[in-house]
N, C-alpha and C positions, 0 to 999 in steps of 0.2 A: 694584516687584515685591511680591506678596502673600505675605506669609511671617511664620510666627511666630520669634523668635529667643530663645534659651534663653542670656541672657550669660553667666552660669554656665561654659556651655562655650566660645563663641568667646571671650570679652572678659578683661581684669583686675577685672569688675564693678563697674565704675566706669562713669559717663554725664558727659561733659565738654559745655562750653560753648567757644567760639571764644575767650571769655578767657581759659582753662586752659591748660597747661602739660602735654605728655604725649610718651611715646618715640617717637616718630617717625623722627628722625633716623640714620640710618647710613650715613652720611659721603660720601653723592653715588651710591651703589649703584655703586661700584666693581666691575666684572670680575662685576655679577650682574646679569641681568633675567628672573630666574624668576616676579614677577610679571606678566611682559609674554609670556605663553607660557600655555598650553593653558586659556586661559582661557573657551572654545568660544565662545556670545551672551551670556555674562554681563557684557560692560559698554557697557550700555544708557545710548542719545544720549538727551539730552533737549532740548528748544528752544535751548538758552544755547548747550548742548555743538555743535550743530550749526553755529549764528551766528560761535560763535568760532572754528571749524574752515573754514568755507566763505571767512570775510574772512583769516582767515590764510595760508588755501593757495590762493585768488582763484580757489575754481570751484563748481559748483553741487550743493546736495544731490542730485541726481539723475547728476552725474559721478561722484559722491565712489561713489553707487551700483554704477552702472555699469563702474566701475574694480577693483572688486571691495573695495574699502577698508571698505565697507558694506555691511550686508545686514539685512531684513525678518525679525523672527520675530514669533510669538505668545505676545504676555507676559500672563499670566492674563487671556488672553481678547482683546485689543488687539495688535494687528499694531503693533511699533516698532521700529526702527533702532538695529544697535549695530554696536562695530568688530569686524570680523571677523578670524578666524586666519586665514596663510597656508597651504593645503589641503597641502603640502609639511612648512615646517619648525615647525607648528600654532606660530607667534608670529604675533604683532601685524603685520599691514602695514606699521604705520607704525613697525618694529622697525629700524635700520640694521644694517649691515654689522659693526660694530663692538660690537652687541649695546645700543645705545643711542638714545634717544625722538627721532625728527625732528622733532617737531610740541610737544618739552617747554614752548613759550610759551603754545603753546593746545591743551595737552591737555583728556582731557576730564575732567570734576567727577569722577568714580569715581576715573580714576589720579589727580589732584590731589591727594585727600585720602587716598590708601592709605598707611598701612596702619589708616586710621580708617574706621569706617562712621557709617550715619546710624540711629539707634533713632527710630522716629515712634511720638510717642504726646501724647495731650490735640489733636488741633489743633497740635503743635508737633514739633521733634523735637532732640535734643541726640544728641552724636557717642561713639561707643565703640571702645577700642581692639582691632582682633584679635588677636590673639596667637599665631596657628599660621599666618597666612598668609605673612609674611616669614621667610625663614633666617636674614639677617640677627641676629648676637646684638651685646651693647654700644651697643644706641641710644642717643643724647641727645635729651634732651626739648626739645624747642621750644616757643613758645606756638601754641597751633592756627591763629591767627588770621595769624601769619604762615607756617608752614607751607601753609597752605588757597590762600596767594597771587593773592588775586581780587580787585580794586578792587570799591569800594564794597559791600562783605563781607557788611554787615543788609540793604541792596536783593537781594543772590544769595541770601542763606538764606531772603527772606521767599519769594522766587520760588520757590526748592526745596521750601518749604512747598506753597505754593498749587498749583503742578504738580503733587506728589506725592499730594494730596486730593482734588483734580480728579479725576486719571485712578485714583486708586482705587476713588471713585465708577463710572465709568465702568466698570474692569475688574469689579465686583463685578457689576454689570448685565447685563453680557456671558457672564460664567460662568452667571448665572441665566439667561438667555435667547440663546443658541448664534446667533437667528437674527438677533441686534442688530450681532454681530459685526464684518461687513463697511462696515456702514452709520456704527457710530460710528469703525471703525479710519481707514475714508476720512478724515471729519471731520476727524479728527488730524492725518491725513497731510499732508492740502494745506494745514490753517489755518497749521500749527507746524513744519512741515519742508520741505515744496514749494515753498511760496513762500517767495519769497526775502526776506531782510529788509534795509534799509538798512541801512549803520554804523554809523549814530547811536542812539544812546536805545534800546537794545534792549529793556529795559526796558517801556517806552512800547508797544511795538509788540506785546510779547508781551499784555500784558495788554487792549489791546485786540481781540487776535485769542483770551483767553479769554474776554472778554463774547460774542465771536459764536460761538465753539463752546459755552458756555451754554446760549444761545438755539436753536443748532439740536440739539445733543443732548438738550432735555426731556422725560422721559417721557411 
């Protein structure tokens, strides 16, 4: 998402790395999931988030669609997939009964690392804490890299990179020209979310399906 961020106001003005140490922690969110509630299209799938949600829960981005667990918006200028609130009690679909994550193995990157974000800046991007988005008071700090809980941690942050410059590219394009729109959101859709990925090497698969969306999104 295209946005300037003022850390000043959300963060402790601080920019962590995955080897830092920062409050994260409070204590398993006991009796709270206010961050899993009215959170409208703001947490946005991205290729990985999809892969590890469709082999997790053994059905296809276009069920997960269809079920209403997902849904299409226009994120500056590109049509993408995020989880959707229930239109009822505006949580999380995938929220239980008991006010707790059914899918917490393979949630996705946004809730993983909350209550951290990501600041992108040079080609790269290092992590910031929020600071008004959990009620939670008295966290412990963990190190981010365990907290983040992702195997093979430098292969998912380069990927986070490379996706994030990608389709920034892409969105800036789209906002200048309104009629690119449809033509590049497609592209996205089938290369990175429609089709389906095998279990293995995800990795592998994504970056080869970024060399072919390359090639067919050049100006």
């Amino acid at each position: 998402m295209l946005r300037e961020i003022d850390l000043s106001e959300v963060s402790d003005g601080k920019l962590y790395t995955n080897n830092d140490m920062a409050k994260t922690d409070c204590g398993g969110c006991t009796g709270c999931s206010d961050c899993c509630r009215g959170m409208g299209s703001s947490i946005i799938l991205d290729p990985f988030d999809v892969y590890r949600m469709s082999h997790g829960l053994n059905v296809s981005f276009e069920e997960l669609l269809a079920t209403g667990r997902f849904e299409l918006n226009v994120v500056d200028g590109i049509i993408l997939p995020n989880l959707k609130m229930d239109e009822q009690t505006d949580a999380c679909t995938f929220l239980d009964d008991n006010g707790r994550c059914s899918i917490h193995a393979y949630r996705t990157g946004i809730c993983r690392m909350f209550p951290l974000g990501r600041f992108y800046e040079d080609n790269s991007f290092k992590y910031f804490l929020q600071v008004h988005e959990c009620p939670k008071s008295n966290k412990t700090k963990v190190k981010i890299k365990k907290w983040l809980d992702t195997p093979d941690l430098k292969t998912y942050e380069q990927f986070i990179c490379d996706w994030h410059y990608f389709l920034k590219d892409l969105q800036e394009r789209a906002m200048e020209n309104p009629d690119l729109v449809k033509d590049l959101s497609m592209v996205i859709l089938k290369l990175f979310y429609m089709t389906p990925y095998a279990e293995d090497d995800f990795y592998k698969q994504f970056y080869r399906r970024l060399s072919m969306a390359k090639s067919k999104t050049k100006a």
